[in-house]
C-alpha positions in Angstrom: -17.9 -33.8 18.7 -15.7 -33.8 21.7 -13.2 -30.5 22.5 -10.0 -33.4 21.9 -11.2 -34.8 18.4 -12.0 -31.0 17.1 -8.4 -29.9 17.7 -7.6 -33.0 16.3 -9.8 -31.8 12.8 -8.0 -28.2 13.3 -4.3 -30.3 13.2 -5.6 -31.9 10.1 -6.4 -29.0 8.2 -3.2 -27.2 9.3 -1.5 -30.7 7.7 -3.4 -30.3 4.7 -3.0 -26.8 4.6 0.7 -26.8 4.7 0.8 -29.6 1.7 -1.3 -27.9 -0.8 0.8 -24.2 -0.2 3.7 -26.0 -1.1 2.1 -27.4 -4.2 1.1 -24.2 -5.6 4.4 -22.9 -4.8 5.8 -25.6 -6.7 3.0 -25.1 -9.6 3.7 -21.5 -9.3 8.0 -22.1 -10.2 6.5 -24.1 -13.1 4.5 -21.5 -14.6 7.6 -19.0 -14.1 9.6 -21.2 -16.4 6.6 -22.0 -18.7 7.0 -18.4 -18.9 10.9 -18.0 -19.4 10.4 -20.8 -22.0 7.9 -18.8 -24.2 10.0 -15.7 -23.8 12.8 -17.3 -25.4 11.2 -19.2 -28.2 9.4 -16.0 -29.3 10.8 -14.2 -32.1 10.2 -10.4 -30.6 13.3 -8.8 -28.8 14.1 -9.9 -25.8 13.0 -8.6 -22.2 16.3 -8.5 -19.9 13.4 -8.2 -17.3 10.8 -10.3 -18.0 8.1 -10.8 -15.5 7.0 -13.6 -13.8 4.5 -11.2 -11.7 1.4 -9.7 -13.7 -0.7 -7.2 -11.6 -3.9 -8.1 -13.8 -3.3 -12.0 -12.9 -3.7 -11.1 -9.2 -6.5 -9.4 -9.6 -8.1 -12.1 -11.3 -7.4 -14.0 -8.7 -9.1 -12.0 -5.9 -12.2 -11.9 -8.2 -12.5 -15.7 -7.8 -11.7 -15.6 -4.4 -14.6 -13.3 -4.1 -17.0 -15.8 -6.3 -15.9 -18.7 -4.1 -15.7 -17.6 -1.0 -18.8 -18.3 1.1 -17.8 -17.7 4.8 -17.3 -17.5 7.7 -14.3 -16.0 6.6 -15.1 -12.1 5.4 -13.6 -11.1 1.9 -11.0 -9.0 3.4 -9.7 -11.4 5.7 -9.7 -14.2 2.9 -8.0 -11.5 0.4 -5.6 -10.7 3.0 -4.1 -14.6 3.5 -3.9 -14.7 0.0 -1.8 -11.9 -0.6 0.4 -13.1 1.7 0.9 -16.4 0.0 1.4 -14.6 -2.9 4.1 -12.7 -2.1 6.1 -15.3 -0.7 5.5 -17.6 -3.3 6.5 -15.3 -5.5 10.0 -15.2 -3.2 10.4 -18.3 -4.2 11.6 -17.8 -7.6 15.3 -18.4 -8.7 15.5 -14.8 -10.0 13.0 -13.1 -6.9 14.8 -9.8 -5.9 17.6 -9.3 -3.4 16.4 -10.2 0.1 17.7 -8.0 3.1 18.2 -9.9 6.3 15.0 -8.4 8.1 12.6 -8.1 5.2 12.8 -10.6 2.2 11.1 -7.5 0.2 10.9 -4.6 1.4 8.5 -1.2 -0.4 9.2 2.3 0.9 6.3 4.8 1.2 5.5 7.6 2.6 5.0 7.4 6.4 3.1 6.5 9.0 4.6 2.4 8.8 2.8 0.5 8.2 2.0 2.1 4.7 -1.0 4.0 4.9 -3.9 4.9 2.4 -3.0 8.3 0.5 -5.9 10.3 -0.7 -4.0 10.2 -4.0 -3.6 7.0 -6.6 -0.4 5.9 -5.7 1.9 3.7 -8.5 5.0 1.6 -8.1 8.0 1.8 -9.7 10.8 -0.4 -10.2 14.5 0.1 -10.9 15.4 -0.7 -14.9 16.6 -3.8 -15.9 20.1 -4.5 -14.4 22.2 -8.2 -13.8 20.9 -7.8 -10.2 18.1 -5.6 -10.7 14.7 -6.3 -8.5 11.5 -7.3 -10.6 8.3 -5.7 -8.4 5.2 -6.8 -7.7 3.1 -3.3 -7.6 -0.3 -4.5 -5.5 0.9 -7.4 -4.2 1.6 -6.5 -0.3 2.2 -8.3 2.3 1.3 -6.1 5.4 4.7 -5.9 7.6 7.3 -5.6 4.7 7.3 -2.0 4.5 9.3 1.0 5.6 8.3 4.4 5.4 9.7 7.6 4.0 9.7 11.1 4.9 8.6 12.5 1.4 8.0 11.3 -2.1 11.2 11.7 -3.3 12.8 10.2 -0.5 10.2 6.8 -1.7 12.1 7.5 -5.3 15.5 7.3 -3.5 15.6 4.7 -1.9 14.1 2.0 -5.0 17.1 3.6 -7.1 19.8 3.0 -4.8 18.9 -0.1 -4.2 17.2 0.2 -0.1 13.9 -0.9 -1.2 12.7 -2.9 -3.7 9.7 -1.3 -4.9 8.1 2.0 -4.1 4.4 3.4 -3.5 3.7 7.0 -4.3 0.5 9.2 -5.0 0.1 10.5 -8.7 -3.2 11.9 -9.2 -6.5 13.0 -7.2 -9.7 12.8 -8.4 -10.5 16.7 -7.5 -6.8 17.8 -7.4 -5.4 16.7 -10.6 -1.6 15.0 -10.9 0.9 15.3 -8.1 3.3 17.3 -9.6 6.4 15.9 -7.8 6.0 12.6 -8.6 5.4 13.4 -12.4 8.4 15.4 -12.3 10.4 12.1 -10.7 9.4 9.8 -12.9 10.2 12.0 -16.4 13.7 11.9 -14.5 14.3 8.3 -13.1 14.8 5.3 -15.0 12.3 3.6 -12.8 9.0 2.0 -14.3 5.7 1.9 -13.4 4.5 -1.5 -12.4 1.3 -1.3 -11.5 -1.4 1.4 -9.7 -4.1 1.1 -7.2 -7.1 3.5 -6.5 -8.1 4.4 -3.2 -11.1 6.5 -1.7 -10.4 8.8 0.0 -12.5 9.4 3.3 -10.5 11.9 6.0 -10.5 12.2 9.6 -10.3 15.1 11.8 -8.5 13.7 14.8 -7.4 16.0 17.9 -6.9 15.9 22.1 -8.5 18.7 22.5 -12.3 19.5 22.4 -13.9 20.4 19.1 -14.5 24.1 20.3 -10.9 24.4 21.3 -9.6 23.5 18.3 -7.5 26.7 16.8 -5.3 25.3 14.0 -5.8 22.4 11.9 -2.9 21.1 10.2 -3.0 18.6 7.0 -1.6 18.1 3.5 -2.6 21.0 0.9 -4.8 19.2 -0.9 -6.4 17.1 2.3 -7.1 20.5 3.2 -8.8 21.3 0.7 -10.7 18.3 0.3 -12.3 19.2 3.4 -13.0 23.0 2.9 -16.8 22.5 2.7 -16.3 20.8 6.4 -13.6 23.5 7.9 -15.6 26.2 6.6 -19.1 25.6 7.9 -17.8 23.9 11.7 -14.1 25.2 12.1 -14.0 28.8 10.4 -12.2 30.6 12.2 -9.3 27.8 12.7 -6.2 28.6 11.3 -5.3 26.2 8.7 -1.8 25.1 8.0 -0.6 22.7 5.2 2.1 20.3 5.9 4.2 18.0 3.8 1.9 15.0 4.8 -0.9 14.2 6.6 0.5 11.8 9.0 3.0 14.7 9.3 0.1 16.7 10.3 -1.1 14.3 12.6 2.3 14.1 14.4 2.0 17.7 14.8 -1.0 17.8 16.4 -0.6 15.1 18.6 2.3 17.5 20.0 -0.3 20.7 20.9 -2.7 21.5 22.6 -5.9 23.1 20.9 -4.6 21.9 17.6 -6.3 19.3 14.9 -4.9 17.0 12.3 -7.0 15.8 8.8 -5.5 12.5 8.4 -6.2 8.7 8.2 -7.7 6.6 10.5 -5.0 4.7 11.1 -2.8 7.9 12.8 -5.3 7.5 15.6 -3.7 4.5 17.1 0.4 5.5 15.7 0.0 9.2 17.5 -2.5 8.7 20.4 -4.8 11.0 18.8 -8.6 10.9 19.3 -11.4 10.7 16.8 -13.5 13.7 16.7 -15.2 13.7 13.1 -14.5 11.1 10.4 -15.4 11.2 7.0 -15.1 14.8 6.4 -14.5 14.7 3.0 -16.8 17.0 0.7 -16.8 14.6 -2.2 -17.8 11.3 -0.6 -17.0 9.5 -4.0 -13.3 10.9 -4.4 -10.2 9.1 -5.2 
């Protein structure tokens, strides 16, 4: 088959392709109002709020994506296009939340952007129920809708007044018990949890300086001490300084000379740092 009638196939398929997202948006509205419908016949009280999002139904979904799928296409790749389509199907509700001009729906976290893995589980919240009030989707994430935030409480902030419409914060660590702060939040807000996520946690000790130059490594408390095994046996004698985050930390040491961050992989790239170790971590099975 000729290079003219394979681009011809490709054109096809992006025909086709287009066609059949619009019918399951369209299938997608119906089962909203199937939903609404239900809702209102029922005799139980009413939910001012009810959702047309269900966390468990996504995940479902993935887990037949994973069935079906049989390449090329990895299942990361294939799970990524399909959270994308289902977030902005999901915008296509009557009754989707309040859309800013730049980002139809926006989550705040805590930085770097875009939202990066936490070595804690991290939950979402929504606002309660108001006339206007934004319905969340928890794990549904589509990659470049996010905007980050300089602490957890800053994340609870800016979902109650309205600047984001969901938020993603750390709760509890597998080693490290419950994050105290965001406990604390949530006994105080009137936001709800939607939905929670775990992550592993695998840590990076990133630097521009040599290994045996390094003199201070800077990191989150308990990143720190997720790595003690590590810092103790090939960096004791470095000074080691918590900091309110670890892309913080990474920021930091981006900054000095013969110092070391414990961060993500990601930070690499955002800070110009350079990979010395990875997968520090002492507990290779932590969340």
């Amino acid at each position: 088959m000729d290079l003219s009638a394979l681009r011809q196939k490709i054109d096809s398929l992006d025909t086709t392709l287009v066609n059949l997202l619009n019918e399951r948006a369209r299938v997608s509205l119906d089962v909203g109002a199937a939903k609404k419908a239900a809702a209102s016949a029922s005799d139980v009280q009413k939910d001012p709020d009810p959702h047309v999002y269900i966390p468990t139904r996504e995940k479902q979904i993935y887990e037949k994506l994973k069935r079906l799928n049989k390449g090329p296409l990895n299942q990361d790749s294939l799970q990524a296009i399909f959270r994308e389509v289902i977030v902005f199907t999901y915008l296509v509700y009557p009754s989707a939340p309040p859309r800013s001009s730049t980002h139809p729906l926006l989550r705040s976290c805590l930085h770097p952007s875009p939202c990066k893995k936490k070595s804690q589980s991290p939950t979402s919240a929504r606002r309660a129920p108001t006339p206007t009030s934004a319905r969340t989707t928890g794990s549904v994430i589509a990659s470049h809708m996010f905007r980050r935030s300089g602490s957890k409480v800053y994340v609870f902030d800016a979902v109650e007044r309205g600047r984001t419409t969901y938020g993603i914060v750390p709760f509890e660590n597998s080693s490290y018990g419950s994050v105290v702060v965001t406990l604390d939040r949530l006994i105080d807000t009137e936001l709800r949890i939607r939905a929670e996520a775990y992550l592993g946690v695998h840590h990076t000790l990133m630097s521009n300086s040599p290994l045996d130059a390094i003199k201070k490594v800077y990191s989150h408390p308990q990143a720190l001490g997720q790595c003690k095994r590590y810092l103790d046996t090939h960096h004791p004698v470095a000074e080691r300084i918590p900091v309110t985050s670890t892309s913080a930390a990474a920021e930091l040491a981006a900054r000095e000379t013969g110092a070391a961050a414990i961060c993500s992989l990601v930070c690499a790239e955002l800070y110009g740092l350079n990979v010395r170790e990875q997968n520090i971590e002492d507990v290779k099975s932590e969340f």
